[in-house]
C-alpha positions in Angstrom: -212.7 -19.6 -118.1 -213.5 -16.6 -115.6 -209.7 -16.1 -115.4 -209.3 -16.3 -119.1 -212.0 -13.2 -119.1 -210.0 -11.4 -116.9 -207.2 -11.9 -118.8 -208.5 -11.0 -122.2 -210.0 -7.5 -120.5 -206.9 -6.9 -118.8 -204.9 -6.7 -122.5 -207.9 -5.4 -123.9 -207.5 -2.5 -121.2 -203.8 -2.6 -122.4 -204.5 -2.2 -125.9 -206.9 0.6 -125.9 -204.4 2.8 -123.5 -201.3 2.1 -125.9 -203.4 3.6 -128.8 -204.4 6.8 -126.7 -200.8 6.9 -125.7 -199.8 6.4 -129.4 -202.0 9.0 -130.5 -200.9 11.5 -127.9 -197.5 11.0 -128.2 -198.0 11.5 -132.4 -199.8 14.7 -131.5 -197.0 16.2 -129.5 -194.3 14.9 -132.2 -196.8 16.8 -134.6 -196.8 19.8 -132.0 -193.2 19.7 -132.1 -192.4 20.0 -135.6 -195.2 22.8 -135.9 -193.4 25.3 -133.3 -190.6 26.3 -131.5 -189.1 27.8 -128.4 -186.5 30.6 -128.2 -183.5 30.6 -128.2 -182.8 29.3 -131.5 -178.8 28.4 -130.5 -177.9 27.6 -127.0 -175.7 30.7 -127.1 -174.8 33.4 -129.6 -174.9 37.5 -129.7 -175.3 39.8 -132.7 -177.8 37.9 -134.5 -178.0 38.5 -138.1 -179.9 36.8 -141.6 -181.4 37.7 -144.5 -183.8 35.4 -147.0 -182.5 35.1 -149.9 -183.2 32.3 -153.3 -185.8 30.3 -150.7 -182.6 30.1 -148.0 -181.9 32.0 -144.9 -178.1 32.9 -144.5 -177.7 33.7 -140.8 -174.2 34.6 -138.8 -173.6 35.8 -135.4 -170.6 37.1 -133.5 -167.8 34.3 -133.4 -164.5 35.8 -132.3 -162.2 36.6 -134.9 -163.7 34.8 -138.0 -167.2 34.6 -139.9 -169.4 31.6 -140.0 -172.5 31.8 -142.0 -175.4 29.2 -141.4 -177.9 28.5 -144.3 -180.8 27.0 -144.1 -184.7 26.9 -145.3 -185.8 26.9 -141.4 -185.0 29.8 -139.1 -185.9 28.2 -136.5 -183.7 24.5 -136.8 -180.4 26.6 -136.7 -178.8 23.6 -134.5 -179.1 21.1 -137.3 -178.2 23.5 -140.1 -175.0 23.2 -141.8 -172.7 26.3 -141.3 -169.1 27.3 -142.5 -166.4 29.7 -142.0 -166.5 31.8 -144.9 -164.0 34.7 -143.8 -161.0 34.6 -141.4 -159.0 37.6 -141.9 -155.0 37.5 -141.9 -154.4 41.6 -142.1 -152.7 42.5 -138.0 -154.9 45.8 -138.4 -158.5 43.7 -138.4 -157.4 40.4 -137.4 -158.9 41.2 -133.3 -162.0 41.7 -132.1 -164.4 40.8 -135.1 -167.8 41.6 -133.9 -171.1 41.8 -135.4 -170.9 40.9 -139.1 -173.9 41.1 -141.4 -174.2 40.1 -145.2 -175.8 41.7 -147.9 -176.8 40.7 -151.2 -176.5 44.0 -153.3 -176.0 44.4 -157.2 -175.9 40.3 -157.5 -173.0 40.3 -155.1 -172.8 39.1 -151.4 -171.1 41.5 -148.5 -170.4 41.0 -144.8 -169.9 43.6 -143.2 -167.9 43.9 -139.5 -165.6 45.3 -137.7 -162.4 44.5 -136.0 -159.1 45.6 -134.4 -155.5 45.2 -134.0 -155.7 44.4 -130.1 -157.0 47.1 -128.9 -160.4 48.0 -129.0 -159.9 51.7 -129.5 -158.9 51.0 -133.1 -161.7 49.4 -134.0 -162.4 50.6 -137.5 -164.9 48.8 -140.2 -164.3 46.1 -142.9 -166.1 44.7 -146.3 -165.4 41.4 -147.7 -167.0 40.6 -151.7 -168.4 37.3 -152.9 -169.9 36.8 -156.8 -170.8 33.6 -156.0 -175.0 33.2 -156.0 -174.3 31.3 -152.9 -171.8 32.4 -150.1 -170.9 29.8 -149.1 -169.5 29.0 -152.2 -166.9 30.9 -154.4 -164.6 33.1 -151.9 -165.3 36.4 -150.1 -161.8 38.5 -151.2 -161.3 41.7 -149.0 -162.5 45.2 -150.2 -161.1 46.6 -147.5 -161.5 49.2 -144.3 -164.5 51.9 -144.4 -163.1 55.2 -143.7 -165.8 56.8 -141.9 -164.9 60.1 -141.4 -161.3 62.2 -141.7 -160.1 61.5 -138.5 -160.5 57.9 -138.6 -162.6 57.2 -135.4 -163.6 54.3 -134.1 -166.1 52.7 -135.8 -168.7 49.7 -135.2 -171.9 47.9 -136.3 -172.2 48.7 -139.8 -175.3 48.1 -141.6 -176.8 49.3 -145.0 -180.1 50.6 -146.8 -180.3 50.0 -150.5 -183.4 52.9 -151.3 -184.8 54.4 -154.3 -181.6 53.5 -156.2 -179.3 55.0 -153.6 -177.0 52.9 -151.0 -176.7 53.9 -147.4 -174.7 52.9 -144.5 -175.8 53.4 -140.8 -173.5 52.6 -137.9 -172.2 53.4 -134.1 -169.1 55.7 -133.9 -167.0 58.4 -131.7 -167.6 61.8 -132.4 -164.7 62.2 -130.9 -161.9 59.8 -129.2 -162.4 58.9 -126.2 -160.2 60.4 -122.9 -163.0 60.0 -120.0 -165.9 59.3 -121.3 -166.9 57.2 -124.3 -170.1 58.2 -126.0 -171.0 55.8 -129.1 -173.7 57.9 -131.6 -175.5 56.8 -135.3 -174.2 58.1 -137.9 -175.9 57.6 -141.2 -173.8 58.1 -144.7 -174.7 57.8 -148.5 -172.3 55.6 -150.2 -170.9 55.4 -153.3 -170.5 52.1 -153.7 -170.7 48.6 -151.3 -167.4 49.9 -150.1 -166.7 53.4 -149.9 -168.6 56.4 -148.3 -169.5 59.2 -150.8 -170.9 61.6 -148.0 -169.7 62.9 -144.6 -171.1 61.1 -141.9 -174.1 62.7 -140.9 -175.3 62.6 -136.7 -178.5 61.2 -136.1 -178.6 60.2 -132.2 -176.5 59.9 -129.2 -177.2 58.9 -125.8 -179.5 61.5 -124.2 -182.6 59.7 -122.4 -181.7 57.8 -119.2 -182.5 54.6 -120.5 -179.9 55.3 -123.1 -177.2 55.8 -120.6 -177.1 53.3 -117.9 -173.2 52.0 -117.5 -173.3 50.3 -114.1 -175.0 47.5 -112.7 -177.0 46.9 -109.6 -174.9 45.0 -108.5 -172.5 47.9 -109.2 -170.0 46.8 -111.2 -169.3 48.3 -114.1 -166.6 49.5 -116.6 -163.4 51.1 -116.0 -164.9 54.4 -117.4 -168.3 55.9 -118.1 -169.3 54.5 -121.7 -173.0 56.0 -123.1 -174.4 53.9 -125.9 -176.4 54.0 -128.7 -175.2 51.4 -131.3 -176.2 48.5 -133.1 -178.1 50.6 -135.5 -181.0 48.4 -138.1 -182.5 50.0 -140.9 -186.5 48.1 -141.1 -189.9 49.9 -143.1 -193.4 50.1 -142.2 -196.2 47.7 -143.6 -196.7 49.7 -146.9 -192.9 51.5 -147.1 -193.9 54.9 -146.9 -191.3 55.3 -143.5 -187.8 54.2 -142.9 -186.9 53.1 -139.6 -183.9 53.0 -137.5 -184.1 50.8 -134.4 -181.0 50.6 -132.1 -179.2 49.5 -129.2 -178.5 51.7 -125.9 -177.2 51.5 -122.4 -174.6 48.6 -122.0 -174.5 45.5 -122.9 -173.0 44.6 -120.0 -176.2 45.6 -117.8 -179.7 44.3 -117.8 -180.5 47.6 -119.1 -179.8 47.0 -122.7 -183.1 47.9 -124.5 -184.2 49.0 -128.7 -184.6 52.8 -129.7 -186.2 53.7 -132.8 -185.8 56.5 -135.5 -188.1 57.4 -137.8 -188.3 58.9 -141.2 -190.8 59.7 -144.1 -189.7 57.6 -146.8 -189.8 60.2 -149.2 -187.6 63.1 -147.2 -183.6 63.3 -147.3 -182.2 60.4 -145.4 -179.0 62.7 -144.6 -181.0 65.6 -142.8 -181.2 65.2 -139.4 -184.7 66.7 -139.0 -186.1 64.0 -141.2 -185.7 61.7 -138.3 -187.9 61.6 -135.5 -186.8 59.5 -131.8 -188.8 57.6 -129.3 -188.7 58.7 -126.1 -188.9 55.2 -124.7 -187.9 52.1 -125.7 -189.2 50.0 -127.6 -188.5 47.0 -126.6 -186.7 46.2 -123.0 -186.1 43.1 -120.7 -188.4 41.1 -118.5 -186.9 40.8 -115.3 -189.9 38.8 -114.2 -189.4 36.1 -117.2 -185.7 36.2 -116.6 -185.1 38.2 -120.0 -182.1 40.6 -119.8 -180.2 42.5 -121.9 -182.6 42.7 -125.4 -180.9 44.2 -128.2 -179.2 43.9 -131.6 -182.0 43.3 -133.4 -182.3 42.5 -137.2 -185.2 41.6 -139.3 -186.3 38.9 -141.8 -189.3 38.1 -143.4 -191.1 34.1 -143.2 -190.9 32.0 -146.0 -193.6 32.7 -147.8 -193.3 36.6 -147.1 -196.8 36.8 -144.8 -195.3 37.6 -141.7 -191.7 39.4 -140.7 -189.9 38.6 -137.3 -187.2 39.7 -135.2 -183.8 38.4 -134.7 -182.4 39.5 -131.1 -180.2 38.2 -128.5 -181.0 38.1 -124.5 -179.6 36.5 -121.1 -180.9 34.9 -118.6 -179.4 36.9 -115.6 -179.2 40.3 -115.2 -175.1 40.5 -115.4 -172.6 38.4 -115.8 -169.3 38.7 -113.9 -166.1 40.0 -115.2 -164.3 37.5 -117.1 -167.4 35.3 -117.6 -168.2 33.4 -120.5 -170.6 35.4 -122.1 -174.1 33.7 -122.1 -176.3 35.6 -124.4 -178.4 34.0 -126.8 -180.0 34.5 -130.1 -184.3 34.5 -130.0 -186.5 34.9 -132.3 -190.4 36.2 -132.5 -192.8 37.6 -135.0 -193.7 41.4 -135.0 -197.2 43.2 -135.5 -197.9 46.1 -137.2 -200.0 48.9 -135.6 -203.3 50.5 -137.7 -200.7 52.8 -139.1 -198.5 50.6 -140.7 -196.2 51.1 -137.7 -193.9 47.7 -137.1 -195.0 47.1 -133.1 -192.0 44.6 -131.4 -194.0 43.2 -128.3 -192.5 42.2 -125.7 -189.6 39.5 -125.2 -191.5 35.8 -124.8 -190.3 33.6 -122.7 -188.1 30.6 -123.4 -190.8 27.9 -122.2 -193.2 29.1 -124.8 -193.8 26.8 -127.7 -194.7 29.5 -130.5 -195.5 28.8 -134.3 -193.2 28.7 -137.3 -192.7 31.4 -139.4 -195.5 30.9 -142.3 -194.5 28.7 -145.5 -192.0 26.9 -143.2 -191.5 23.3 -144.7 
């Protein structure tokens, strides 16, 4: 009988401590499903997405084709279904297909990229059209190559601005070709339709800060030549839209240095005049050498499901460079922005990867 007692507390012991365990272990589960931890793909650069019809359609760089992800969760890229939706066949932009971005404009859907015939010098930009309501149905067919400016010089990271009835495209480009030094500027341009430039290209910033020019590493390698960079340009608004922002790339890529400028504009001046934009001194957003966070930049935004919150799209590494002819290991995060008293969009700071953070809002 006395062992019997023993018994019988012994699995009543048991019992009790499976429960908790049951409980906790449905709590994290719950945890889990709640929240997230950056990155959102084991490895990608040149994030991009918009929300569109209750989906996000997301794409990064590739190689030489486009693959678009859809899905109603930002955040659960791994288990969304994804398709090649553009692999081009023309020698002239067949290399070298970086940073595409689609657009929904006028009911159709646009990726914009750029590419080359081998050599990077030649890199010029490209539009593909879809009338499809989704894109990754129907077929993108080729609109063809942007012509920038009159001498036809390189061009990269396109990205447009649909405001007050009017279509704009921002991107990176030579003022000039390059012979010893290569400096990448943003140029801005009105456009006269998803395709074609109405306007001359218009300067708006080049490499002039320090942070904006840092080309070699401290490990000191670098690249064959000097290269300053500002690129990656992303048009974004303030809380109530009364300013237009610019937030771009500068420094390498290459180098831990990589960090966001921003450019700023009243809403209601002329997008083409230089002196309706103002620049940051700083950067707005920079690596974390202490959380292992290099190389922050190419940012894009999107807003959360149910259109509370807005949060940024950008890709890091985890060391500060990578050597030549390494795979490269960048990766796409994602993280919600504030907004300052003044309606101001204020980017943080990168998080890092071991923090579990919320889902966007209205996330199902």
């Amino acid at each position: 009988m006395k062992i019997q007692s023993i018994v019988y507390i012994g699995l009543l012991i048991l019992l009790c401590a499976c429960q908790k365990l049951g409980k906790n272990t449905a709590s994290i589960v719950n945890v889990q499903e709640k929240t997230y931890t950056n990155p959102i793909l084991p490895v990608g650069n040149k994030p991009w997405a918009i929300y569109q019809n209750g989906f996000y359609y997301y794409t990064q760089e590739t190689g030489n084709n486009v693959v678009i992800w859809k899905t109603k969760d930002l955040t659960d890229l791994r288990n969304a279904p994804h398709k090649e939706v553009w692999l081009p066949t023309d020698p002239k932009s067949s290399h070298d297909l970086w940073a595409p971005e689609i657009h929904y404009i006028q009911g159709k859907w646009y990726i914009y990229f750029e590419a080359d015939d081998g050599n990077s010098d030649n890199h010029q930009i490209y539009v593909v059209e879809n009338t499809a309501k989704d894109p990754l149905e129907g077929k993108f067919t080729f609109k063809g190559r942007i012509s920038t400016d009159k001498d036809n010089n390189w061009g990269i990271h396109p990205t447009v601005l649909q405001h007050k009835g009017s279509l704009y495209m921002a991107w990176s480009g030579w003022q000039s070709r390059r012979v010893k030094v290569e400096t990448q500027c943003i140029y801005i341009a009105k456009m006269k339709n998803p395709w074609t430039l109405e306007s001359d290209r218009v300067l708006l910033s080049k490499p002039e800060y320090e942070w904006e020019r840092q080309w070699i590493n401290p490990d000191g390698s670098k690249t064959a030549y000097t290269i300053y960079v500002n690129e990656a340009p992303q048009f974004f608004h303030s809380k109530n839209s009364d300013k237009i922002y610019i937030f771009y790339s500068a420094s390498g890529l290459w180098t831990p240095f990589y960090a966001i400028g921003k450019l700023t504009a009243n809403a209601k001046n002329d997008l083409l005049n230089p002196a309706s934009w103002t620049k940051s001194e700083r950067p707005v957003f920079k690596q974390v050498p202490q959380d292992s966070i290099f190389s922050t930049g190419n940012c894009s935004f999107v807003p959360s499901p149910d259109g509370k919150e807005y949060y940024m799209l950008y890709h890091a590494r985890k060391i500060p460079n990578e050597p030549p002819g390494a795979l490269d290991s960048r990766s796409p995060r994602l993280q919600k922005i504030e907004w300052s008293d003044d309606g101001t969009p204020y980017l943080g700071v990168p998080i890092p990867a071991s923090v579990r953070l919320p889902k966007p809002s209205g996330t199902k």
